[in-house]
C-alpha positions as YAML, in Angstrom:
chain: A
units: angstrom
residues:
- id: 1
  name: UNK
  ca: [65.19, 100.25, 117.49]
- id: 2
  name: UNK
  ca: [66.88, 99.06, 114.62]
- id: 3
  name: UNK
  ca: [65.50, 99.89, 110.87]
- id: 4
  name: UNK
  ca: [65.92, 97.49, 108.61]
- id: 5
  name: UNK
  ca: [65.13, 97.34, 105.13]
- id: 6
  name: UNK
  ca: [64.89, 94.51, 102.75]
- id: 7
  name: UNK
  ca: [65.86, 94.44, 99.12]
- id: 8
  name: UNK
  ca: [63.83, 92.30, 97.03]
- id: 9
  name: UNK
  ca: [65.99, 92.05, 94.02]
- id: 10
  name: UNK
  ca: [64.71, 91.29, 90.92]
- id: 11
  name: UNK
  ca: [66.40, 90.81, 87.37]
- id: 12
  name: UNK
  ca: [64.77, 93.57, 84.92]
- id: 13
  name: UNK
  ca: [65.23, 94.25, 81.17]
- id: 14
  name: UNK
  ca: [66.55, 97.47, 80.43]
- id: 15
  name: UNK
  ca: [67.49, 99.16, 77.04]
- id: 16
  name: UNK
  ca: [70.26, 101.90, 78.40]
- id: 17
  name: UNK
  ca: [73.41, 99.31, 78.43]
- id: 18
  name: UNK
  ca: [75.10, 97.36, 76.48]
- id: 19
  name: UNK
  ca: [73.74, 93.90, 77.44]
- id: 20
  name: UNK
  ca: [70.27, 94.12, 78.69]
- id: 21
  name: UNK
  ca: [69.67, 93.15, 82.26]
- id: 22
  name: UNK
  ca: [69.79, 94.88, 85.59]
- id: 23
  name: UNK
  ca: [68.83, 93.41, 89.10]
- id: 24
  name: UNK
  ca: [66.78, 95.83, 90.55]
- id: 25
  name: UNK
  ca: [65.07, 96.58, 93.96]
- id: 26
  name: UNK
  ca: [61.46, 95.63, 93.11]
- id: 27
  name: UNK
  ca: [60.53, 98.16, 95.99]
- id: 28
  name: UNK
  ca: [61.80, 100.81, 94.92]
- id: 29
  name: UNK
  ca: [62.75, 100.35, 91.15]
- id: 30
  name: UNK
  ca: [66.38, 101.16, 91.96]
- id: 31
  name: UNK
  ca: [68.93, 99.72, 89.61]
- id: 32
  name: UNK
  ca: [70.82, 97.96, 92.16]
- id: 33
  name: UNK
  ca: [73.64, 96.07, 90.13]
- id: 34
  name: UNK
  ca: [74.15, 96.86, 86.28]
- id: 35
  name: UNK
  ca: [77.61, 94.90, 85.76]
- id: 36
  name: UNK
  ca: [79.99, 97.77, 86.14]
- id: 37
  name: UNK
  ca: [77.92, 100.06, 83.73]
- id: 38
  name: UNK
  ca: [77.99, 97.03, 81.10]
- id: 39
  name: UNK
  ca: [74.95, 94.95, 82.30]
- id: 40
  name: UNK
  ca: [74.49, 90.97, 81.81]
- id: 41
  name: UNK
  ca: [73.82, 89.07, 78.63]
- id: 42
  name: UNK
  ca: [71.28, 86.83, 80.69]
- id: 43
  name: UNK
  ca: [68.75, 86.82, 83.18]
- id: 44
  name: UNK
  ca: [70.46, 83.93, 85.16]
- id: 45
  name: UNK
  ca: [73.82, 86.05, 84.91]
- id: 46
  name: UNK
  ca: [72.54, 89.01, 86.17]
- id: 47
  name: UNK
  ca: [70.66, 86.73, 89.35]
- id: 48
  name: UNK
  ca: [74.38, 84.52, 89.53]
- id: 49
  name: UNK
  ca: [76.13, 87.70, 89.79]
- id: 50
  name: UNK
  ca: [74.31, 89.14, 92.36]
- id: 51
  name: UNK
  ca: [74.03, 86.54, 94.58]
- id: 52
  name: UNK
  ca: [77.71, 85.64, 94.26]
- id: 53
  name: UNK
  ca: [78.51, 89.49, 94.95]
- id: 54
  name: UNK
  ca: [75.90, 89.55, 98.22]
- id: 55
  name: UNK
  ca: [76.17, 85.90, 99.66]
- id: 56
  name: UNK
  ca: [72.87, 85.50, 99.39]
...
């Protein structure tokens, strides 16, 4: 049997980076993609960048 787990990523505001959003995994609260340390200046950044990076 195969486990599979699904990450529900979620864009979260965050005050330890330069720019303030994060996508996180809403399951686990996992910071899942920060920007290379930097994080995004947007919300719709930080979801463009992940889905661009995934292929979602």
């Amino acid at each position: 049997m195969i486990d599979t787990y699904f990450i529900d990523a979620q864009p979260a505001k965050v005050s330890d980076y330069k720019n303030p959003w994060v996508m996180i995994d809403a399951n686990t609260g996992e910071i899942i993609d920060d920007g290379n340390g930097y994080g995004f200046k947007s919300k719709e950044n930080a979801v463009k960048h992940y889905t661009y990076v995934t292929n979602e």
